[in-house]
The first five atom37 places (N, CA, C, CB, O) and aatype in JSON, in Angstrom:
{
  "aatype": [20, 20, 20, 20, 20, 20, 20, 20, 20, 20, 20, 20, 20, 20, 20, 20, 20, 20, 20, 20, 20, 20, 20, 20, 20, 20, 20, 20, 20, 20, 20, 20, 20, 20, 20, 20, 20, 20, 20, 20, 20, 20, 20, 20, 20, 20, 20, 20, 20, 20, 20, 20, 20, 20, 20, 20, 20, 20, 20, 20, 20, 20, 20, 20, 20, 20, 20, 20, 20, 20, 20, 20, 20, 20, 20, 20, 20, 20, 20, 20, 20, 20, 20, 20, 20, 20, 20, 20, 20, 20, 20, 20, 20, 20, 20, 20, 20, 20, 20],
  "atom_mask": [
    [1, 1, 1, 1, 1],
    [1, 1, 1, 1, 1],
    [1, 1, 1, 1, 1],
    [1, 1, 1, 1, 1],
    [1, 1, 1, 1, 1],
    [1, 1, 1, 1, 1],
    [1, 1, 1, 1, 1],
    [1, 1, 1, 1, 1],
    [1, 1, 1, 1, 1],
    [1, 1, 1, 1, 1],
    [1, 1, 1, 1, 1],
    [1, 1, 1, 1, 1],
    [1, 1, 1, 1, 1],
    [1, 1, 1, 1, 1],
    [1, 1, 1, 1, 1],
    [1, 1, 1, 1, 1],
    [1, 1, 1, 1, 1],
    [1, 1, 1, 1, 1],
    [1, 1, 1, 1, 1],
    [1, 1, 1, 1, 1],
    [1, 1, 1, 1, 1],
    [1, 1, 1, 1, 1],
    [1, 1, 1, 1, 1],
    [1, 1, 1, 1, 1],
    [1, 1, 1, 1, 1],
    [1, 1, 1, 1, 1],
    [1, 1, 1, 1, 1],
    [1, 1, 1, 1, 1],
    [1, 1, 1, 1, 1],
    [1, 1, 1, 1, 1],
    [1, 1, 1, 1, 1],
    [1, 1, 1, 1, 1],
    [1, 1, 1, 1, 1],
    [1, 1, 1, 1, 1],
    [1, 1, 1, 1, 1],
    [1, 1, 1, 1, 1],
    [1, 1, 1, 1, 1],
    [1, 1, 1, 1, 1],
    [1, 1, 1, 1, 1],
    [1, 1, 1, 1, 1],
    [1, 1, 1, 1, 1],
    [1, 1, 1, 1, 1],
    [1, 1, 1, 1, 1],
    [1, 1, 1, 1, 1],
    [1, 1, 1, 1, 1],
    [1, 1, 1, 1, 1],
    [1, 1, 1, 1, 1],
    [1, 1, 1, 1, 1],
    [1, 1, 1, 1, 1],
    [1, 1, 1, 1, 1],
    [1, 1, 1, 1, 1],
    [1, 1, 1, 1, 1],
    [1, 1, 1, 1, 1],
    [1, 1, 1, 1, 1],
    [1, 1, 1, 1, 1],
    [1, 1, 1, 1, 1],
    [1, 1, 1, 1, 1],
    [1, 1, 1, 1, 1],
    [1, 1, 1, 1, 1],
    [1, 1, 1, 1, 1],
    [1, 1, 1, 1, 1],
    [1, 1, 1, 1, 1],
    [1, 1, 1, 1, 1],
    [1, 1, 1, 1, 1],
    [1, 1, 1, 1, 1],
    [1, 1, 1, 1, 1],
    [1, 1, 1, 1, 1],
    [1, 1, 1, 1, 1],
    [1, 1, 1, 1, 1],
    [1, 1, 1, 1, 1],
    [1, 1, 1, 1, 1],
    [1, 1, 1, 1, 1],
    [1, 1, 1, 1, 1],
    [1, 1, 1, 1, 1],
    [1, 1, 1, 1, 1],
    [1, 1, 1, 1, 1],
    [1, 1, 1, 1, 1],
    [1, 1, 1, 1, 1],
    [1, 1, 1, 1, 1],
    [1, 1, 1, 1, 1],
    [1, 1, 1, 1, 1],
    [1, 1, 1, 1, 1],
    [1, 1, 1, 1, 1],
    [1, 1, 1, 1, 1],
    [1, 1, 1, 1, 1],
    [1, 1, 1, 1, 1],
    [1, 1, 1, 1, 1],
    [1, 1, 1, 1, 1],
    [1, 1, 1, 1, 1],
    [1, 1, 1, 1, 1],
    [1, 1, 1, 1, 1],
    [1, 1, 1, 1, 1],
    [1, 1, 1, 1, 1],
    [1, 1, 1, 1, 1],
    [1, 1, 1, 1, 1],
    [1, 1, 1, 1, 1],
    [1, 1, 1, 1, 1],
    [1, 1, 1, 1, 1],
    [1, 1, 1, 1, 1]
  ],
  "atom_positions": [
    [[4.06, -16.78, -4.07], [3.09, -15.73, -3.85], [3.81, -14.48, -3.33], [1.99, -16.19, -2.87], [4.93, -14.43, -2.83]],
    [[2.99, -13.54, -3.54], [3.41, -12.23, -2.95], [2.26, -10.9, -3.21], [4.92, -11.88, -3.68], [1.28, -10.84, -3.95]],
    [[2.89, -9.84, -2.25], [1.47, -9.32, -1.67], [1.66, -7.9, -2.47], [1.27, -9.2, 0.32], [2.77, -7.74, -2.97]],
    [[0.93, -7.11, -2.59], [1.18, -5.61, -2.89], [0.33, -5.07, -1.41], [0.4, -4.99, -4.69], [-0.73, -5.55, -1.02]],
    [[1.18, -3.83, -0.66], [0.01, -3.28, 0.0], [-0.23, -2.27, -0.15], [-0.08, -3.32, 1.08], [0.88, -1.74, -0.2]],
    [[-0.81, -1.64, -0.26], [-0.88, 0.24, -0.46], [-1.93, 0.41, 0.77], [-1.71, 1.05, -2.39], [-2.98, -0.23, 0.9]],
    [[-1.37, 1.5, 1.7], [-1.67, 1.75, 2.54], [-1.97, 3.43, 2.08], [-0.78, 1.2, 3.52], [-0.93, 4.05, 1.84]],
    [[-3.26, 4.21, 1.94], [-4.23, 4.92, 1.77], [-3.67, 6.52, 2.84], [-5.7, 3.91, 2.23], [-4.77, 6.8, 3.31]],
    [[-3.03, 7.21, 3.22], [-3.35, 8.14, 3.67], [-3.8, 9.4, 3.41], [-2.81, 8.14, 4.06], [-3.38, 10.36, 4.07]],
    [[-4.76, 9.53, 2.35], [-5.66, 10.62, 1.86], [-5.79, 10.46, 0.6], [-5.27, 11.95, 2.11], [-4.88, 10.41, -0.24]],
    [[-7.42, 10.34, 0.37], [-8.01, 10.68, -1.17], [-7.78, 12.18, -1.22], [-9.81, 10.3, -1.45], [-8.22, 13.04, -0.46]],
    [[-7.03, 12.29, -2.22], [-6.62, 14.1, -2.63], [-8.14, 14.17, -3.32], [-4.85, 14.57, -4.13], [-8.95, 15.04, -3.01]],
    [[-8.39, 13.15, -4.26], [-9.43, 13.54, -5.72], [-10.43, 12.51, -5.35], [-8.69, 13.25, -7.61], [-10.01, 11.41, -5.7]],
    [[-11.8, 12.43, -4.66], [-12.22, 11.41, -4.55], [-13.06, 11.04, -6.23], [-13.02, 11.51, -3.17], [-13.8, 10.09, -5.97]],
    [[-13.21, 11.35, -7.63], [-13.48, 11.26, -9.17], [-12.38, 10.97, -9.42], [-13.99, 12.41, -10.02], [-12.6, 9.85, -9.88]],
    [[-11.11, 11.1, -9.49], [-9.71, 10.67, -9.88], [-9.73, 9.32, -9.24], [-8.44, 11.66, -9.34], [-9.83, 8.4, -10.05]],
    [[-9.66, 8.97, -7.95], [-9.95, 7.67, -6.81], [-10.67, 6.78, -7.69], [-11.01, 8.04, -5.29], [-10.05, 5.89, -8.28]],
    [[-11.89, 6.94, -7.83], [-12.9, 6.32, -8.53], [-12.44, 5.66, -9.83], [-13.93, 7.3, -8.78], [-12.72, 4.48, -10.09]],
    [[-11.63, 6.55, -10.75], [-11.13, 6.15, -11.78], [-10.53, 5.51, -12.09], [-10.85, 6.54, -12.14], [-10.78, 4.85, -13.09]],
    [[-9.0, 5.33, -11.1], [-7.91, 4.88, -11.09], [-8.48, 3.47, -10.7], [-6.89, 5.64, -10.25], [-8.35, 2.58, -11.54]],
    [[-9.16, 3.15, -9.41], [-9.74, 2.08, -9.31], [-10.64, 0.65, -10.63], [-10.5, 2.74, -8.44], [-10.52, -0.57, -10.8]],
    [[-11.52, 1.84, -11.31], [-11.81, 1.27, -12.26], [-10.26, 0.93, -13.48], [-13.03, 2.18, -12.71], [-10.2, -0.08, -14.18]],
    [[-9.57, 1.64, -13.48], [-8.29, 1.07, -14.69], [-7.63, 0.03, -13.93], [-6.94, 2.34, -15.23], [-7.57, -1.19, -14.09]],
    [[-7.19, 0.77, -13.12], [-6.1, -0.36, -12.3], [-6.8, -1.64, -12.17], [-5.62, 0.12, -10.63], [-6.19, -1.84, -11.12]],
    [[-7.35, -2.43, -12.25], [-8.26, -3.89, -11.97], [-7.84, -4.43, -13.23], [-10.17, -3.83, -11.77], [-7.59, -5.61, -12.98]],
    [[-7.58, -4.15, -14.73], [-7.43, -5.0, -15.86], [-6.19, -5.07, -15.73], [-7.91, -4.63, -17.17], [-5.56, -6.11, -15.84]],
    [[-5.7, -3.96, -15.47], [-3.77, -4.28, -15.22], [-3.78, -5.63, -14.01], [-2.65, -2.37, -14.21], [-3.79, -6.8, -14.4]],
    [[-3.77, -5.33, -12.78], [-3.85, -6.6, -11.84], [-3.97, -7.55, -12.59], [-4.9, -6.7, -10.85], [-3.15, -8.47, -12.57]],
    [[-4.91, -7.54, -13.32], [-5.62, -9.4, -13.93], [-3.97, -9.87, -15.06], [-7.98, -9.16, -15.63], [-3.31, -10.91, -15.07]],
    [[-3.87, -8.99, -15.63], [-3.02, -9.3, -16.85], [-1.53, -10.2, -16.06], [-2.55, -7.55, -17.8], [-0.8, -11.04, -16.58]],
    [[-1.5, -9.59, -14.6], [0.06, -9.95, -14.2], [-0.71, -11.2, -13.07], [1.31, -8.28, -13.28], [0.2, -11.64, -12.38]],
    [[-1.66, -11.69, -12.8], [-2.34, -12.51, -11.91], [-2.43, -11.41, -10.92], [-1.64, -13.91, -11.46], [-2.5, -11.77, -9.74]],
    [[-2.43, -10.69, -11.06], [-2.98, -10.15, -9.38], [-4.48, -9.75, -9.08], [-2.2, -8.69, -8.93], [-5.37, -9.33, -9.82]],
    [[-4.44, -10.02, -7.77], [-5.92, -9.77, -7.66], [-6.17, -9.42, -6.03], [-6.84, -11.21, -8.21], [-5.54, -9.99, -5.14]],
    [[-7.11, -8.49, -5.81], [-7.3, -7.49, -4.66], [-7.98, -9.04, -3.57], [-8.72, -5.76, -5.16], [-8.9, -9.83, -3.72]],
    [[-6.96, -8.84, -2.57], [-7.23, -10.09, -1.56], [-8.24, -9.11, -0.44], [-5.45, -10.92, -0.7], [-9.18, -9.73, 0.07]],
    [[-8.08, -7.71, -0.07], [-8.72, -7.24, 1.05], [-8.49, -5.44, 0.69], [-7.92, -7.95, 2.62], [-7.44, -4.84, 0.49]],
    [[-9.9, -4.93, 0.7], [-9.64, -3.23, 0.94], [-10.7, -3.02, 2.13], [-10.07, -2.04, -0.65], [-11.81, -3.51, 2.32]],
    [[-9.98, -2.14, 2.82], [-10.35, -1.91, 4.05], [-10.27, -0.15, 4.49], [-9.41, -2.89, 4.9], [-9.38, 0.7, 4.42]],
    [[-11.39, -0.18, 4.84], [-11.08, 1.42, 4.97], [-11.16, 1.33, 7.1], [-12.87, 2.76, 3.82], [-10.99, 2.28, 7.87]],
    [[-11.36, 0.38, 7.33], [-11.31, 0.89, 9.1], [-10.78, -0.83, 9.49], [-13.45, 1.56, 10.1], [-11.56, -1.74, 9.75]],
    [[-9.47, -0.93, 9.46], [-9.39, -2.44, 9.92], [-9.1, -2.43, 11.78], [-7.86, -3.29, 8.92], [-8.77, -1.53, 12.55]],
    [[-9.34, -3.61, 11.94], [-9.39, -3.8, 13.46], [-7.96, -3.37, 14.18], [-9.73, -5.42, 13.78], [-7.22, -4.36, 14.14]],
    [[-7.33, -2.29, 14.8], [-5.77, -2.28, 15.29], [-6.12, -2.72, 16.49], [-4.83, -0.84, 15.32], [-7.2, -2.62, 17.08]],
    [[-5.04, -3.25, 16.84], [-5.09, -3.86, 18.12], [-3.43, -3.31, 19.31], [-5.19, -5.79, 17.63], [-3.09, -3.65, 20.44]],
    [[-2.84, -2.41, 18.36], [-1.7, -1.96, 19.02], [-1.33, -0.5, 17.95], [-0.41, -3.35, 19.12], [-1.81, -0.32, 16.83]],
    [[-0.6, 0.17, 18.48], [-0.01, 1.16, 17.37], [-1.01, 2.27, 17.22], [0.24, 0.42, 15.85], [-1.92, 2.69, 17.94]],
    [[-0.48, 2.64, 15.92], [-1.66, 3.68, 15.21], [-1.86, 3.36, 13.99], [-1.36, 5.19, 15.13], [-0.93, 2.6, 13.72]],
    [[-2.47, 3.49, 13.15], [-3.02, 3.45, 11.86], [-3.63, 4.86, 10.74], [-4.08, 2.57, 12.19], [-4.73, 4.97, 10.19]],
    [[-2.97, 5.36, 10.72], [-3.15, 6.53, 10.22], [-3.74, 6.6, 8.55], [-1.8, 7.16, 10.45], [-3.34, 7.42, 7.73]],
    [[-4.45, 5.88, 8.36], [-4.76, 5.28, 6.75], [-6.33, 5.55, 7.03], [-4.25, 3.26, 6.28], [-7.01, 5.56, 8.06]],
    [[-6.59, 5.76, 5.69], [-8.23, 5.88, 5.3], [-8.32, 4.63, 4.77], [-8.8, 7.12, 4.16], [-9.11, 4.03, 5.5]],
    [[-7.93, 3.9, 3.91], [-8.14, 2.58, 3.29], [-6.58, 1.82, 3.23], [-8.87, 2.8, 1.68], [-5.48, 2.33, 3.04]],
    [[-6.93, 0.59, 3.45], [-5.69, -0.51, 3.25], [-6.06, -1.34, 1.99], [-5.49, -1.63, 4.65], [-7.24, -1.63, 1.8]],
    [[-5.0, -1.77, 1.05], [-5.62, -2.31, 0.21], [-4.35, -3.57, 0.25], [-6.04, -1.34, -1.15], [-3.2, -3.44, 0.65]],
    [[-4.97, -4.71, -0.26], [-3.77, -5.83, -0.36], [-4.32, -6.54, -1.59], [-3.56, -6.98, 1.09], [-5.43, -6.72, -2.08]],
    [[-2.98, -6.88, -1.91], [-3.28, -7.72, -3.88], [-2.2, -8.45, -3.65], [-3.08, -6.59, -5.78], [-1.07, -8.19, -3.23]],
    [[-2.85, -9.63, -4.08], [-1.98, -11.52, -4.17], [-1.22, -10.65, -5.62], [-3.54, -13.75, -4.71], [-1.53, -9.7, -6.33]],
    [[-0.01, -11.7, -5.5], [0.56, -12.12, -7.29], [0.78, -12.92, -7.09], [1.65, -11.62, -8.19], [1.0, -13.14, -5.9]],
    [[0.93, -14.09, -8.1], [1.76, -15.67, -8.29], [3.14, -15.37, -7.52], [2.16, -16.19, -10.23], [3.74, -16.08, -6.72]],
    [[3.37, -14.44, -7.88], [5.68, -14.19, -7.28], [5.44, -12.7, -6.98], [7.59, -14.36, -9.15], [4.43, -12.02, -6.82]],
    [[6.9, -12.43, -6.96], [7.03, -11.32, -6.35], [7.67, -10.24, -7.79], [8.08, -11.61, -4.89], [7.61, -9.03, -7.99]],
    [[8.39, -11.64, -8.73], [8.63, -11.16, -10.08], [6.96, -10.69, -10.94], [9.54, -12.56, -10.92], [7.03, -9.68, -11.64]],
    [[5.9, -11.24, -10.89], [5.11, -10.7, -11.26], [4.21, -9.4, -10.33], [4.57, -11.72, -11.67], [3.17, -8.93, -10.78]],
    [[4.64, -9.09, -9.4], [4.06, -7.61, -8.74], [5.01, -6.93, -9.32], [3.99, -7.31, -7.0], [4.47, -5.85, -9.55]],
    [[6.11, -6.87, -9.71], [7.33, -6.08, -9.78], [7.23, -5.9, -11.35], [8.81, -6.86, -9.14], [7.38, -4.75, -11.75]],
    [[6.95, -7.08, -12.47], [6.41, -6.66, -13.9], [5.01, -5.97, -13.94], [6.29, -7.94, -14.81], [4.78, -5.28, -14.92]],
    [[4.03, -6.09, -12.96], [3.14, -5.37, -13.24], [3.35, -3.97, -12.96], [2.18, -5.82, -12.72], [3.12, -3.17, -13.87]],
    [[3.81, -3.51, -11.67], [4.25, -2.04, -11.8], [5.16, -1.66, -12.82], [4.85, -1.6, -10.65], [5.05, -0.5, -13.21]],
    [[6.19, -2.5, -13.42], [6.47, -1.38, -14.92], [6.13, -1.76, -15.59], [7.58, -0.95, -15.58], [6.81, -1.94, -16.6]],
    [[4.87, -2.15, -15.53], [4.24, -2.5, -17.15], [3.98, -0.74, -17.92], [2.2, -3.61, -16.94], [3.96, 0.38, -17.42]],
    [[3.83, -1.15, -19.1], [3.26, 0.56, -20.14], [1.9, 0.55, -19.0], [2.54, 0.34, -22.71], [1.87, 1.25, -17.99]],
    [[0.77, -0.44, -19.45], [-0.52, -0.47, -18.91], [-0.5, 0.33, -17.52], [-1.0, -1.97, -18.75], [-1.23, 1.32, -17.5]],
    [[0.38, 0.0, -16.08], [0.22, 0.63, -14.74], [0.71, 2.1, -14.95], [1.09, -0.16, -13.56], [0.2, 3.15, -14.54]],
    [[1.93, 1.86, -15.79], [3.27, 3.32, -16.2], [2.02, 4.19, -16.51], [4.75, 3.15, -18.0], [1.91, 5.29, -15.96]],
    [[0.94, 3.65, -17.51], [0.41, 5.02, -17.98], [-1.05, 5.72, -17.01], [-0.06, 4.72, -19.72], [-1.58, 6.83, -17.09]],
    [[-1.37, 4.53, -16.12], [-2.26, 5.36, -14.99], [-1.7, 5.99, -13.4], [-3.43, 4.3, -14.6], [-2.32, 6.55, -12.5]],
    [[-0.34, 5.61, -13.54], [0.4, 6.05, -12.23], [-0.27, 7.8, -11.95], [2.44, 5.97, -12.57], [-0.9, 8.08, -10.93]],
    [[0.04, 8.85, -13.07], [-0.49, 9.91, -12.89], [-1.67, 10.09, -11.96], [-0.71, 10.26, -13.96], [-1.75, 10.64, -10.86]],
    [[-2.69, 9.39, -12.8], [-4.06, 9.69, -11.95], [-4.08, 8.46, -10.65], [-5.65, 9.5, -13.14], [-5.13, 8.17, -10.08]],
    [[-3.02, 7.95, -10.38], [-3.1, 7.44, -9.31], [-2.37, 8.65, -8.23], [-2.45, 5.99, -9.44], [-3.02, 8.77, -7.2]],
    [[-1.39, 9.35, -8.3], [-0.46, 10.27, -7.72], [-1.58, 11.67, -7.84], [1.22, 10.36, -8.69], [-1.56, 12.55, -6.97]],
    [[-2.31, 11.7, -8.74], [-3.55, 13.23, -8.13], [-4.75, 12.51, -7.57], [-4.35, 14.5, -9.67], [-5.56, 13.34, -7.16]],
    [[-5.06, 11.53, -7.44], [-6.6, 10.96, -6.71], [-5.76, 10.53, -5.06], [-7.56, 9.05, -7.85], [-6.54, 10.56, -4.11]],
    [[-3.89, 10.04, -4.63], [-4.43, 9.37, -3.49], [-3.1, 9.85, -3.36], [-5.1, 7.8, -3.28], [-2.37, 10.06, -4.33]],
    [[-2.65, 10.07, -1.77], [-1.45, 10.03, -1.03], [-1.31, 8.64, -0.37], [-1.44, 11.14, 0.0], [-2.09, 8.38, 0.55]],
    [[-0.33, 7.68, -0.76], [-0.24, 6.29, -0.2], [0.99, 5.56, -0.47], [-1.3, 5.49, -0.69], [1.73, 6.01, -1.34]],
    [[1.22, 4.81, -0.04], [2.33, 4.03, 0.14], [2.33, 2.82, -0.54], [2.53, 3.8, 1.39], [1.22, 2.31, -0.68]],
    [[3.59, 2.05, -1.14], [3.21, 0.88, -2.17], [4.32, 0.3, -1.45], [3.22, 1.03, -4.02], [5.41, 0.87, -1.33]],
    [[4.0, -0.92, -0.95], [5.19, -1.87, -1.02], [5.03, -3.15, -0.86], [6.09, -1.61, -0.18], [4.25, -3.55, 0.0]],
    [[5.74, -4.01, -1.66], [5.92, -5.32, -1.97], [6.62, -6.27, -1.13], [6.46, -5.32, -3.04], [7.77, -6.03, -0.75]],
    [[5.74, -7.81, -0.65], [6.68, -8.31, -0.37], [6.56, -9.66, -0.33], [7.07, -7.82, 0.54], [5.41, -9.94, 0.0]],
    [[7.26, -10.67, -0.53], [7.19, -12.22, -0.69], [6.55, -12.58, 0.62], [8.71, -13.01, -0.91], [6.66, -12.25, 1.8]],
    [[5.62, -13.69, -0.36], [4.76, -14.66, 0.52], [6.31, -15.7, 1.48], [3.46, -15.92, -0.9], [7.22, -16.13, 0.78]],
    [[6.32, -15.85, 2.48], [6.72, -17.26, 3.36], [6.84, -18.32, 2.6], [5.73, -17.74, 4.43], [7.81, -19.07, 2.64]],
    [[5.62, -18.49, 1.66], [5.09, -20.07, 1.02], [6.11, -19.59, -0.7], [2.47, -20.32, 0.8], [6.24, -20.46, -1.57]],
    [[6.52, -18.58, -0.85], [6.38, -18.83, -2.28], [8.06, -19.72, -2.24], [6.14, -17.08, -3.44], [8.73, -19.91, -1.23]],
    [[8.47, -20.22, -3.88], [9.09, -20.84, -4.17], [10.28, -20.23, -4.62], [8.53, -21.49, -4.74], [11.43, -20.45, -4.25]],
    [[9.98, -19.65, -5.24], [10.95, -18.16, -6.44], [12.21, -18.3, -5.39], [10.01, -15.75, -6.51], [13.22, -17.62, -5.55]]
  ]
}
């Protein structure tokens, strides 16, 4: 297993947002991934949190988060992902996985 997180610090386009959301979901499915938690106010208990929404997505491995971002399918909505949101992407292996 392994996680994607994108951590949210500003909808630039909230109609671009909307969009990207609706494409991006058939890509996820194609590589097994699938949205485990989006959160727009999660509980902090230390620190700061400077995010409007947290989002987290399972994959089988960490090789399939890593084929789904260069897939053609993600390659060709990255755009309207980069004008709808300012956020952060990063990947990282489950504890449990095997790979």
């Amino acid at each position: 297993m392994a996680y994607v997180l994108v951590t949210i610090k500003k909808i630039l386009d909230p109609k671009a947002f909307d969009e990207y959301a609706e494409k991006v979901r058939p890509t996820l499915r194609t590589y097994g991934g699938a949205w485990v938690a989006i959160e727009p106010a999660p509980v902090l208990r230390a620190g700061a949190w400077p995010y409007v929404r947290t989002v987290l997505v399972e994959f089988p491995s960490l090789e399939k988060a890593q084929q789904w971002y260069a897939s053609p399918e993600y390659r060709e909505i990255i755009p309207l992902r980069e004008r709808a949101i300012d956020a952060n992407i990063v990947m990282v292996r489950s504890l449990r996985e095997k790979d």
